[in-house]
DSSP file (Angstrom, degrees, kcal/mol; ACC not computed):
  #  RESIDUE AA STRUCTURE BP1 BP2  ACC     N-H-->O    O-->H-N    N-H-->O    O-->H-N    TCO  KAPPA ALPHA  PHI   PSI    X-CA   Y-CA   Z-CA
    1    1 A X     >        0   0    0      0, 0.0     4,-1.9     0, 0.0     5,-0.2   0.000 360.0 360.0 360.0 -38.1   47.6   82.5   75.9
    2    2 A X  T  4  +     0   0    0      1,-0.2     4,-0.2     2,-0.2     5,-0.0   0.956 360.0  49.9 -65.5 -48.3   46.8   86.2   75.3
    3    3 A X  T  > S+     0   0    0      2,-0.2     4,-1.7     1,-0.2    -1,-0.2   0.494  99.9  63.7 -61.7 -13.6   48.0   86.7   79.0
    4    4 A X  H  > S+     0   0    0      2,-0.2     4,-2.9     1,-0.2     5,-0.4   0.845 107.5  44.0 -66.9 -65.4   51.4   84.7   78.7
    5    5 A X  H  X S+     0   0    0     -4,-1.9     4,-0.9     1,-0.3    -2,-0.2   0.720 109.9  51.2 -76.4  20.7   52.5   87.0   76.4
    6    6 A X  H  > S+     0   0    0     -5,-0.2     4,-1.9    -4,-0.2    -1,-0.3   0.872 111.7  50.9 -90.8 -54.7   51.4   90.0   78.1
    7    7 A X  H  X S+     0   0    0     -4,-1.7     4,-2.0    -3,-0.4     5,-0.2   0.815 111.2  47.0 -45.4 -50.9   53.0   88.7   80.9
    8    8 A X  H  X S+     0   0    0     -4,-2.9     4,-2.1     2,-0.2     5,-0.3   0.998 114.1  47.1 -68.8 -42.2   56.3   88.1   78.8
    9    9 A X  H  X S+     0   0    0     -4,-0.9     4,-2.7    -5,-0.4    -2,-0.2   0.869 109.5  58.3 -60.0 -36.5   56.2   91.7   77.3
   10   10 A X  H >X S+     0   0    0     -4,-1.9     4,-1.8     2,-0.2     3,-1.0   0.944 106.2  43.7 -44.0 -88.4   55.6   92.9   80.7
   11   11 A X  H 3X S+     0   0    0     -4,-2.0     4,-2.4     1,-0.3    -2,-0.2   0.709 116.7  47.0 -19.2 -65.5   58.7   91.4   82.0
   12   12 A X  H 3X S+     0   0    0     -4,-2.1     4,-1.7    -5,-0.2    -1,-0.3   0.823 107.2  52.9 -14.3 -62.3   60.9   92.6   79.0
   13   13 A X  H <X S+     0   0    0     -4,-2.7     4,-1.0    -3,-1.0    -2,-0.2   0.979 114.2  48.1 -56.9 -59.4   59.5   95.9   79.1
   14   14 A X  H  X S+     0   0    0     -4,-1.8     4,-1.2     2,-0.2    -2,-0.2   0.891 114.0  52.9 -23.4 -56.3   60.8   95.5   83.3
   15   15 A X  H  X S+     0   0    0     -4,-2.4     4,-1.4     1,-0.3     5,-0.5   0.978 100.0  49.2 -40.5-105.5   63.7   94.5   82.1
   16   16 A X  H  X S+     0   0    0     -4,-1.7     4,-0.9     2,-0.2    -1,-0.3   0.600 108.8  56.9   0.1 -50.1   64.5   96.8   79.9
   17   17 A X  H >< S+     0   0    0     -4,-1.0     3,-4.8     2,-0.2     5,-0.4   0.801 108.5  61.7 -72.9 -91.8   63.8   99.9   82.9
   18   18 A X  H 3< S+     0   0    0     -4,-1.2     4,-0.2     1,-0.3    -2,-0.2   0.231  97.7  38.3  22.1 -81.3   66.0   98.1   84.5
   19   19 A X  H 3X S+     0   0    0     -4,-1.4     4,-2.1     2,-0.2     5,-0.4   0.689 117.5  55.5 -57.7 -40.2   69.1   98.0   82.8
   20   20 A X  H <X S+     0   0    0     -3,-4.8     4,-2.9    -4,-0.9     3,-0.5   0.967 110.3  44.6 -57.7 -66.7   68.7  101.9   81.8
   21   21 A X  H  > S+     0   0    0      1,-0.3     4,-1.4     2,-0.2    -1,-0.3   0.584 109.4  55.9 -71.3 -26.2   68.2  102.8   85.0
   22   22 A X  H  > S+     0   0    0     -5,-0.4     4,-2.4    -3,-0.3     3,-0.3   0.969 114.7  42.6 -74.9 -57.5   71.3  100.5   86.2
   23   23 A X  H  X>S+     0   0    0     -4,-2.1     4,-2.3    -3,-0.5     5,-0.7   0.955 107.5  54.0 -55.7 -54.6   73.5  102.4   83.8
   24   24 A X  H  X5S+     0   0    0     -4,-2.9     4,-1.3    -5,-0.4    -1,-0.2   0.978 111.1  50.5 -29.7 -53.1   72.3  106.0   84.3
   25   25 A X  H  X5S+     0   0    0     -4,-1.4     4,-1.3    -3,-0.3     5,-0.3   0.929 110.8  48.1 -69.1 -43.8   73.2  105.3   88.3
   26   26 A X  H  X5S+     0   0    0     -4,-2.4     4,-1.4     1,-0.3    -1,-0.2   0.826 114.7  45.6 -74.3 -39.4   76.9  103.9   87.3
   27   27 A X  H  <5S+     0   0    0     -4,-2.3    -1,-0.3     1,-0.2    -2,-0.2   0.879 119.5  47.9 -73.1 -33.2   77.4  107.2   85.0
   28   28 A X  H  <<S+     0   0    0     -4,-1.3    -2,-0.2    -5,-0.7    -1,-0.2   0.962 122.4  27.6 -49.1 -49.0   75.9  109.1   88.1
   29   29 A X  H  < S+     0   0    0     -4,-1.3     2,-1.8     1,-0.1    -1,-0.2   0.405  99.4  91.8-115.4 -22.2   77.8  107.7   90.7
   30   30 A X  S  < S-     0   0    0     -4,-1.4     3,-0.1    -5,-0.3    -1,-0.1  -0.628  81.0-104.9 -97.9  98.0   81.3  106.7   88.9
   31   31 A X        -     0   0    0     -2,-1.8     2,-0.3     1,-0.1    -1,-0.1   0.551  26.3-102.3  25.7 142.4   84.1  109.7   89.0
   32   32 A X    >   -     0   0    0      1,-0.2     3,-3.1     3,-0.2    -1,-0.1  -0.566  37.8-171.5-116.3  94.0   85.1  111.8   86.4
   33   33 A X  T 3  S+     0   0    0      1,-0.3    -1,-0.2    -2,-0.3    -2,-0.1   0.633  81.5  60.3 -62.5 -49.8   88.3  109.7   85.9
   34   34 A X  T 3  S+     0   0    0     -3,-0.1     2,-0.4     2,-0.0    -1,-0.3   0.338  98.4  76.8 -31.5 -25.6   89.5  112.8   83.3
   35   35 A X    <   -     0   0    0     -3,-3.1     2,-0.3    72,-0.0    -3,-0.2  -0.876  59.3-173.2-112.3 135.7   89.3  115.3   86.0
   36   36 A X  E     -A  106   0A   0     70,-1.8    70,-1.9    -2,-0.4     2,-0.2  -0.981  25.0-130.5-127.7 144.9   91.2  116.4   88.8
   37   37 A X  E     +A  105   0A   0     -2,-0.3    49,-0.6    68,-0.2     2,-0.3  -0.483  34.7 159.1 -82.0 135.5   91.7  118.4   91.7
   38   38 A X  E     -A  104   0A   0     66,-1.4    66,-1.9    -2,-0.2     2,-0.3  -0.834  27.0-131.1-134.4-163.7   95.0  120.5   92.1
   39   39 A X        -     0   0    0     -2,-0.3     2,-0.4    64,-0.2    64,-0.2  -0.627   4.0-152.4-129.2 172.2   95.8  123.5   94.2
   40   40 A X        -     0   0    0     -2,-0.3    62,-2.8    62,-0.1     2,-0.6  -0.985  28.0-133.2-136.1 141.3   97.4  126.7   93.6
   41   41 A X  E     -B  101   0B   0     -2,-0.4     2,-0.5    41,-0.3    60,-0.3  -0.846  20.8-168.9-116.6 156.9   99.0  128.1   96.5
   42   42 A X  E     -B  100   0B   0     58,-4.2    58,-0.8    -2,-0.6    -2,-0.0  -0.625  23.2-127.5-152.8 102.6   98.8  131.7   97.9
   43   43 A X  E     +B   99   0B   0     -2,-0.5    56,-0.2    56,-0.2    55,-0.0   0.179  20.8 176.7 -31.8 132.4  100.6  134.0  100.7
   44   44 A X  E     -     0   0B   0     54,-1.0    -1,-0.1     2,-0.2    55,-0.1  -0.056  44.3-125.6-131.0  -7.9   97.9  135.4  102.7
   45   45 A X  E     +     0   0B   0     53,-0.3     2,-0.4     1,-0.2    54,-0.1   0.888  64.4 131.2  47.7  62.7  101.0  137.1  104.9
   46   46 A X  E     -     0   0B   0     52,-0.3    52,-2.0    15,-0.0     2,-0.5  -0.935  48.4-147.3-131.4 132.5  100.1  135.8  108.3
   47   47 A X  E >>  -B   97   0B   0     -2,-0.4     3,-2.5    50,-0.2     4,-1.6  -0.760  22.0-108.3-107.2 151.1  103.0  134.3  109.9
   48   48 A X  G >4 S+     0   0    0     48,-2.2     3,-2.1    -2,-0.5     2,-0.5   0.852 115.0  57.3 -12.3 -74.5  102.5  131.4  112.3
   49   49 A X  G 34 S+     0   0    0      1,-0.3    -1,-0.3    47,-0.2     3,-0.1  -0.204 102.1  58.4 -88.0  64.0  103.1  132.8  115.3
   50   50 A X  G <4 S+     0   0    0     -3,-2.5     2,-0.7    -2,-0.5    -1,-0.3   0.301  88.1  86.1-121.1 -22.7  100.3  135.3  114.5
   51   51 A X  S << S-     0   0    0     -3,-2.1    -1,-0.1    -4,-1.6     2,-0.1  -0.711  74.3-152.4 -95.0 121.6   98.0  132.5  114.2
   52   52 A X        +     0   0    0     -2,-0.7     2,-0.3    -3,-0.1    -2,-0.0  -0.371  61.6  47.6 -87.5 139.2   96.6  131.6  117.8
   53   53 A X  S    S-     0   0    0     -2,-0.1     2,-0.3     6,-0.0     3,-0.0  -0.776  81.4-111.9 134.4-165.1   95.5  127.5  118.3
   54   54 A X    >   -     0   0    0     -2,-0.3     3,-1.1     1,-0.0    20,-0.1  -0.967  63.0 -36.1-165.3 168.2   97.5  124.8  117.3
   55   55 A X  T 3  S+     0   0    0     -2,-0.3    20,-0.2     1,-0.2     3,-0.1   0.237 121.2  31.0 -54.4 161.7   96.4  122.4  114.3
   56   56 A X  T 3  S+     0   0    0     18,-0.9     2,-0.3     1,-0.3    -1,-0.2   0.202  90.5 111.7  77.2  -3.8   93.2  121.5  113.5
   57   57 A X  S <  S-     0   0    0     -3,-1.1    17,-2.5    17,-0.3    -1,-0.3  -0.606  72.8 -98.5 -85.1 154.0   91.5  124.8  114.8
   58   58 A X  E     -E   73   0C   0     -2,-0.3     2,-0.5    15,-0.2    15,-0.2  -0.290  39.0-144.0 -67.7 148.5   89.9  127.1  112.3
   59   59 A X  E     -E   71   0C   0     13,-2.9    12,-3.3    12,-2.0     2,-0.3  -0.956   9.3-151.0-137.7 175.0   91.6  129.8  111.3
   60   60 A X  E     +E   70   0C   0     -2,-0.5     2,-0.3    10,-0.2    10,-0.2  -0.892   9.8 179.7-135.8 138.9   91.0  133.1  110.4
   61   61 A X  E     -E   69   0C   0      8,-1.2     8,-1.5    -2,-0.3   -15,-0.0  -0.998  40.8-100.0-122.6 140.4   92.3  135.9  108.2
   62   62 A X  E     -E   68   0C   0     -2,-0.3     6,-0.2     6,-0.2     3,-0.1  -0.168  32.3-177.0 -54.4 127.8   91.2  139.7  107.6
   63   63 A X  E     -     0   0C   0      4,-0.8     2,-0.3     1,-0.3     5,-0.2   0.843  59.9 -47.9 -90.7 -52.0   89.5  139.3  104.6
   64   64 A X  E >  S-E   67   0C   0      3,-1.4     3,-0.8     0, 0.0    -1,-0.3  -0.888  77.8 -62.4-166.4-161.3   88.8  143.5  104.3
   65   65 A X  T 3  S+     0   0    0     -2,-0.3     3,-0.1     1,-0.2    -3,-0.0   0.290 120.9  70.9 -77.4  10.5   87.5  146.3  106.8
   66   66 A X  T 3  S-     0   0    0      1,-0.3     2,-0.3    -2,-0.0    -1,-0.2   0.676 113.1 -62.3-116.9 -55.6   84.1  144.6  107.1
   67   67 A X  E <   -E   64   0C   0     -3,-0.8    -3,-1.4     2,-0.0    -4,-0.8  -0.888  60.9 -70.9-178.9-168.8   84.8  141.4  109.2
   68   68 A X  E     -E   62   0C   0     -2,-0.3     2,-0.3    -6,-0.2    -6,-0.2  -0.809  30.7-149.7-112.1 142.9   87.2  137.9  108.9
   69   69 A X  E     -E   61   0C   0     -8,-1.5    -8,-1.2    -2,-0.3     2,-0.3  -0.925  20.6-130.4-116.4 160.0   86.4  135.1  106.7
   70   70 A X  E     -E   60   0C   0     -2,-0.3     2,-0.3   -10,-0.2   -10,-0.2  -0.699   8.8-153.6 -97.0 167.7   87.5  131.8  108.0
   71   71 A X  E     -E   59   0C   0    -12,-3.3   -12,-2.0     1,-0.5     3,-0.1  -0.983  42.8-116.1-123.7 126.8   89.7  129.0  106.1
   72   72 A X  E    S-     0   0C   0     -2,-0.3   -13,-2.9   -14,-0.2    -1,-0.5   0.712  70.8  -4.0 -42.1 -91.7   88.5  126.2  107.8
   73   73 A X  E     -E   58   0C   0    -15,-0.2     2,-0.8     1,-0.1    18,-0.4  -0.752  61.1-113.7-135.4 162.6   91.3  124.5  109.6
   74   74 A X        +     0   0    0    -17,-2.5   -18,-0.9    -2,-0.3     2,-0.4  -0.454  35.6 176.2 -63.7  91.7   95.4  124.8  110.3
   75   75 A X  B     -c   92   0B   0     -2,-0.8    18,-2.1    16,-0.6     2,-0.8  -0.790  32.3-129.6-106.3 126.1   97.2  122.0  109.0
   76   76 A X        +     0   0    0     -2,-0.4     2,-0.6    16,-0.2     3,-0.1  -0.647  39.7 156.7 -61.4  95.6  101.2  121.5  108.9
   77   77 A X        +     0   0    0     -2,-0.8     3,-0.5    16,-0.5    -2,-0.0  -0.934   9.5 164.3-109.0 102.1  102.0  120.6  105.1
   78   78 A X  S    S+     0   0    0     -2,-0.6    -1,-0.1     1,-0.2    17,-0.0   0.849  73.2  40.5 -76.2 -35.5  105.6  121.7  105.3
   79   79 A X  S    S+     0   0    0     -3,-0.1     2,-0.5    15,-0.1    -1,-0.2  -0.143  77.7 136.8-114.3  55.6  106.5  120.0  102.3
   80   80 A X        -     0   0    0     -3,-0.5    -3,-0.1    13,-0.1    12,-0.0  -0.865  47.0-137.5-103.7 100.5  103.8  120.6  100.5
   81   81 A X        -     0   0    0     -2,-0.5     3,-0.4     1,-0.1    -1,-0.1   0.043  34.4-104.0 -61.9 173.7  104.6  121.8   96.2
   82   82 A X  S    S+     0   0    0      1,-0.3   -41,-0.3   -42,-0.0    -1,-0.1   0.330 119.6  30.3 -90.1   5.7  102.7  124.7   94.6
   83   83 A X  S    S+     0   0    0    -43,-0.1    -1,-0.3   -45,-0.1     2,-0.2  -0.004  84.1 158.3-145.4  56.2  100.4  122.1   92.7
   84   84 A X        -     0   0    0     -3,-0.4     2,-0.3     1,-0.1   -44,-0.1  -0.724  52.9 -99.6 -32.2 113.6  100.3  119.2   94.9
   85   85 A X        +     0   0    0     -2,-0.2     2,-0.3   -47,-0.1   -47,-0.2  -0.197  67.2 139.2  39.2  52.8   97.5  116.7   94.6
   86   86 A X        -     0   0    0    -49,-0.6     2,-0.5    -2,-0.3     3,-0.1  -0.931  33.2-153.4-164.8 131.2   95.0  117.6   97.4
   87   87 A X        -     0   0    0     -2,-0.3     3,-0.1     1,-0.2    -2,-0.0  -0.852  67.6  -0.6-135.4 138.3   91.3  118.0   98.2
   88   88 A X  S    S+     0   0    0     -2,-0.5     2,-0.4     1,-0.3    -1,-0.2   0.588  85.8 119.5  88.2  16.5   89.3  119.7  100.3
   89   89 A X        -     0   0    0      1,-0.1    -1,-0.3    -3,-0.1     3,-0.1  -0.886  31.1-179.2-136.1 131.5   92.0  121.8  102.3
   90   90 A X        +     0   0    0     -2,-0.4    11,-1.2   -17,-0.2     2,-0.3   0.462  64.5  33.1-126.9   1.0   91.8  125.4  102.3
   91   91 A X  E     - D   0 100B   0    -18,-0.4   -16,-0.6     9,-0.2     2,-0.3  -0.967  62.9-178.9-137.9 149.7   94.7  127.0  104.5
   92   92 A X  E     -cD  75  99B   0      7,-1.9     7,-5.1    -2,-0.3     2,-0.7  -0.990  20.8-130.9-152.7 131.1   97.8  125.1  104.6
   93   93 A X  E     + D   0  98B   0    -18,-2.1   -16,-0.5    -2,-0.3     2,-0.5  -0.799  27.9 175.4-101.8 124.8  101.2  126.3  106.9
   94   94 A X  E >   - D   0  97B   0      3,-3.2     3,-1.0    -2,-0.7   -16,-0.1  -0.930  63.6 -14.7-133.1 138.4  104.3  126.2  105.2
   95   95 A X  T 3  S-     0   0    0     -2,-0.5    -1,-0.2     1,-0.2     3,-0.1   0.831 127.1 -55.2  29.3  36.6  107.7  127.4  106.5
   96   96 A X  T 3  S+     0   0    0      1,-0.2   -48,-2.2    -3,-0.1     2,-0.4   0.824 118.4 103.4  77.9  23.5  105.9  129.2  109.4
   97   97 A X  E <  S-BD  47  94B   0     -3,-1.0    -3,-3.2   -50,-0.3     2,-0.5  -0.978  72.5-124.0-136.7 140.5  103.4  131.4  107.1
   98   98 A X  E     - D   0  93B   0    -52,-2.0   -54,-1.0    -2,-0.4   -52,-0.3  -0.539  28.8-164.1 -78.9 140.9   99.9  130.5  106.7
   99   99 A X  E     -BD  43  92B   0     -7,-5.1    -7,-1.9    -2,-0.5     2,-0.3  -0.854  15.8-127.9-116.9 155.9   99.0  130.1  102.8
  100  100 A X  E     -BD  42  91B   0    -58,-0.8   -58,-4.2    -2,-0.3     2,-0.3  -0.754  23.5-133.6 -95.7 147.5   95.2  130.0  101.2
  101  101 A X  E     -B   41   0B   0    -11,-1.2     2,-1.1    -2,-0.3   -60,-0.2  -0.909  15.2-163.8-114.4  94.0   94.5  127.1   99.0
  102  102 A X        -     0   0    0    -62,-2.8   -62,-0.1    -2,-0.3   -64,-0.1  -0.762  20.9-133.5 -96.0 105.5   92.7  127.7   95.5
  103  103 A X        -     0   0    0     -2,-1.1     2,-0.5   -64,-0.2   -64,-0.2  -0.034  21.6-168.9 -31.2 144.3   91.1  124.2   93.8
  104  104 A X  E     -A   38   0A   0    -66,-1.9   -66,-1.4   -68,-0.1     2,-0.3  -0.993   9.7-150.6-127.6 115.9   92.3  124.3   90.1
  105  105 A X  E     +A   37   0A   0     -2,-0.5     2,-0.4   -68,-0.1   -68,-0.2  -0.767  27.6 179.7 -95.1 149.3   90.2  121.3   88.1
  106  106 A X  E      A   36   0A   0    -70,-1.9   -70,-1.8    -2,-0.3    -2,-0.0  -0.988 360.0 360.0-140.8 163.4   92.6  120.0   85.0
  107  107 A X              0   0    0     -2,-0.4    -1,-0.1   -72,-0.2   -72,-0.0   0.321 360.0 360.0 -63.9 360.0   92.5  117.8   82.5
């Protein structure tokens, strides 16, 4: 008898883990629907045909007297707004000059 309900508390107790642990993961793992990414965009004064490749290659702009930093890679958004919607793209060509791409998060 003693061991049924050791058995039941046991199970309960399981239980219990259980569910926490199932909500924790969902908070973990589900968006933060409130937030979003937008972009700001910003002449970097490289024209097109300065930039050697064609899209999808990295490209590169003088960052200062030290070296080049890349922006990963060269994508044609021609019609592409100054706060457009968009993630994870960090140089963007628009009307034949290459722009850098700043993430913005907003409410």
């Amino acid at each position: 008898m003693k061991s049924l309900k050791l058995m039941k508390l046991g199970f309960v107790i399981a239980l219990c883990i259980a569910i926490v642990l199932v909500v924790v993961l969902k908070q973990n793992i589900k968006p933060n629907s409130h937030v979003r990414l937008t972009i700001e965009i910003i002449e970097i004064g490289i024209t097109l045909d300065q930039v050697k490749g064609k899209l999808g290659d990295p490209v590169y702009y003088q960052k200062d007297s030290n070296g080049y930093e890349m922006l990963t890679y060269l994508q044609d958004v021609s019609n592409l707004g100054p706060h457009e919607e968009l993630g994870g793209i960090n140089v963007v060509v628009k009307d034949g000059v290459v722009y850098k791409v700043m993430p913005i998060l907003t409410d």
